[in-house]
C-alpha positions as a Markdown table, in Angstrom:
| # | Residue | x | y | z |
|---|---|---|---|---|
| 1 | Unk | -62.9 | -31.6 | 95.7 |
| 2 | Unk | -60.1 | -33.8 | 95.0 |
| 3 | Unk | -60.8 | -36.9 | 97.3 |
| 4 | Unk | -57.5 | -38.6 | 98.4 |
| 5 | Unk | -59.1 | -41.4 | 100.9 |
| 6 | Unk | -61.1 | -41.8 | 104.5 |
| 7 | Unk | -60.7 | -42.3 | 107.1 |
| 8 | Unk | -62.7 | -44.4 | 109.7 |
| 9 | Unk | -64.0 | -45.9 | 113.1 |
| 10 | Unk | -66.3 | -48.2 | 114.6 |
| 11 | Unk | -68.9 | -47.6 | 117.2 |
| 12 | Unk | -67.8 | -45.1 | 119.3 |
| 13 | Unk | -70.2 | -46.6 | 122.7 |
| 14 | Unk | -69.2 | -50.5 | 122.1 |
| 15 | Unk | -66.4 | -51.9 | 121.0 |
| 16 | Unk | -68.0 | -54.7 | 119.4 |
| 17 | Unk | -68.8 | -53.3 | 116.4 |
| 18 | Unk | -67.3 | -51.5 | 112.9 |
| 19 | Unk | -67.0 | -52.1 | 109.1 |
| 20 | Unk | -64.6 | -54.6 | 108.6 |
| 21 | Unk | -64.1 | -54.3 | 104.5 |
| 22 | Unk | -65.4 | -51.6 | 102.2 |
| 23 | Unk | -65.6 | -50.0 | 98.9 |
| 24 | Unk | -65.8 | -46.7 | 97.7 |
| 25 | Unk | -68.1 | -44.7 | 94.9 |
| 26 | Unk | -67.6 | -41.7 | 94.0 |
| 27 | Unk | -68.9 | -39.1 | 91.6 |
| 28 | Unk | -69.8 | -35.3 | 90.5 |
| 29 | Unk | -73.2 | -36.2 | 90.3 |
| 30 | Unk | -75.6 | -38.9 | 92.2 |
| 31 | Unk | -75.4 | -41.0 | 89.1 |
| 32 | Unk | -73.3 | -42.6 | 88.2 |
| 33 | Unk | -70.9 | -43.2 | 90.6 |
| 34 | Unk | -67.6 | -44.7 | 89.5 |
| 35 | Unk | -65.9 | -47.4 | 92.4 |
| 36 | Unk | -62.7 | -46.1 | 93.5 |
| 37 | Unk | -59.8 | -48.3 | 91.2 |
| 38 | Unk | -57.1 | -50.3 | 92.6 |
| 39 | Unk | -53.8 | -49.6 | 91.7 |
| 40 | Unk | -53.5 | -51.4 | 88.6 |
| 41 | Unk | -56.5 | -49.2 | 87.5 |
| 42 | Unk | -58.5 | -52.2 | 86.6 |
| 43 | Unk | -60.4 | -53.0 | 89.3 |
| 44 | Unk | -62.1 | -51.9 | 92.6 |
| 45 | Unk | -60.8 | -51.2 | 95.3 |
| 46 | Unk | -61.6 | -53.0 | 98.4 |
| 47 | Unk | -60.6 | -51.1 | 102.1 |
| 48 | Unk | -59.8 | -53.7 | 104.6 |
| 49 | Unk | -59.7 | -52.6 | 108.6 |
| 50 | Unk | -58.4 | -54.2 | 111.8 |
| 51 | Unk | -61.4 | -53.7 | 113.9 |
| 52 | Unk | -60.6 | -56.6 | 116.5 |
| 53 | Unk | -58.2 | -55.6 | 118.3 |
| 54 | Unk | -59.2 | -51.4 | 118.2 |
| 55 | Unk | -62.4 | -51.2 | 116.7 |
| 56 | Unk | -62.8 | -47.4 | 118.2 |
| 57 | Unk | -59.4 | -46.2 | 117.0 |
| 58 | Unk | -59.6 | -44.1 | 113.5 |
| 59 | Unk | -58.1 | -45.9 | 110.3 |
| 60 | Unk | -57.5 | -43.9 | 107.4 |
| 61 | Unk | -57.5 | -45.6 | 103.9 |
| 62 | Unk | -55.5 | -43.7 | 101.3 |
| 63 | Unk | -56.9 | -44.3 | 97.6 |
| 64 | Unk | -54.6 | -45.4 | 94.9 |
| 65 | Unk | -56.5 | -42.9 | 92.4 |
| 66 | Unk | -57.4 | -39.5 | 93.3 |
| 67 | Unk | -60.9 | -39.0 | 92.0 |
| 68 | Unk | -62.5 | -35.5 | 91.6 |
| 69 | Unk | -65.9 | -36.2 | 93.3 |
| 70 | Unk | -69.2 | -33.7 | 95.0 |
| 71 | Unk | -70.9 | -37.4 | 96.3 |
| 72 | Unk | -68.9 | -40.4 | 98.1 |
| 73 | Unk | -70.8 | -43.6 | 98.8 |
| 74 | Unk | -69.6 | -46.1 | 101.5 |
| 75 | Unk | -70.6 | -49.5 | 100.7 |
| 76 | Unk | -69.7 | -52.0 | 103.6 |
| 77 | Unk | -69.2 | -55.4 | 102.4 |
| 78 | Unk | -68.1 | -57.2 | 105.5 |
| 79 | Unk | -68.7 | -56.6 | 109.2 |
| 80 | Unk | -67.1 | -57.2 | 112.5 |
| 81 | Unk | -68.8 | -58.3 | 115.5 |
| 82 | Unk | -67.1 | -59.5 | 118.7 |
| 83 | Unk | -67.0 | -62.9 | 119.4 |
| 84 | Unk | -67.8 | -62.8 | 123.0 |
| 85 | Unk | -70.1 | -65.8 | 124.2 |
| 86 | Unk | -72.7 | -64.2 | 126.0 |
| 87 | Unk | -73.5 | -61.9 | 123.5 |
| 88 | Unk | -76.1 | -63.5 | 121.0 |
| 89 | Unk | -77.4 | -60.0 | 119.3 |
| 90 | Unk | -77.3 | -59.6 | 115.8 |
| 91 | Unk | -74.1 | -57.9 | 113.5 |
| 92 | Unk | -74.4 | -54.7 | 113.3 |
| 93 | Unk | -72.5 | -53.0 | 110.5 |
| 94 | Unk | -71.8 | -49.4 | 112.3 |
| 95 | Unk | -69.5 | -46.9 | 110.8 |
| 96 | Unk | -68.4 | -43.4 | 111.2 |
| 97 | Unk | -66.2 | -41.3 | 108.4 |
| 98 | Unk | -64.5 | -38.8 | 107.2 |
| 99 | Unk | -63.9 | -38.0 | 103.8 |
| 100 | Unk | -60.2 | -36.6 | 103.1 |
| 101 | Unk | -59.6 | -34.5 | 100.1 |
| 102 | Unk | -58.4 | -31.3 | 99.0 |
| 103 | Unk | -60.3 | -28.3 | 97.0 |
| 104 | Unk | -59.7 | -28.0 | 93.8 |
| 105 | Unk | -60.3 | -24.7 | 92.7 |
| 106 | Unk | -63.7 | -24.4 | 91.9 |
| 107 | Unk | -65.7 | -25.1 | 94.7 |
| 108 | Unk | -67.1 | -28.3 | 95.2 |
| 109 | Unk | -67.4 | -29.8 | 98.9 |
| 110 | Unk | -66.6 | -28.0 | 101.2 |
């Protein structure tokens, strides 16, 4: 499969919560994985989302390369968690996905 980007949310029952910044690995086997490059093709590429004003709406994030890959792994590196006073719990990194992408011919993910 040819993966082109993803897409994502936050918690779908409270608000509060989603992956603010990530980065992407992928690969045609578990190891190694291979970050997904920026578009100078030197570095990774780190996926920024909104989450505090719609946390719950889906946010796709288009890749600058266009990686053939059978794994994808979603590495959060910063969180969002409401800032509401009464709400002392801890930050919870919660995110849901989908992985967009074409097939390429021969098989892969499906």
């Amino acid at each position: 499969m040819t993966v082109t980007g993803i897409l994502t949310q936050g918690l779908q029952t409270a608000n509060e919560y989603c992956v603010e910044e990530f980065r992407v690995k992928t690969g045609l086997s578990e190891t190694p994985l291979s970050y997904i490059q920026d578009n100078n093709g030197i570095g990774e590429q780190t996926f920024t989302v909104q989450c505090a004003d719609t946390p719950n709406v889906p946010v796709m994030s288009q890749f600058h390369s266009r990686p053939r890959a059978q794994f994808v792994r979603i590495e959060p590196t910063k969180c969002y968690k409401s800032s509401k006073p009464d709400d002392d719990t801890k930050t919870l990194c919660v995110l849901r996905f989908e992985v967009l992408g074409c097939s390429g011919g021969g098989g892969g993910v499906g």
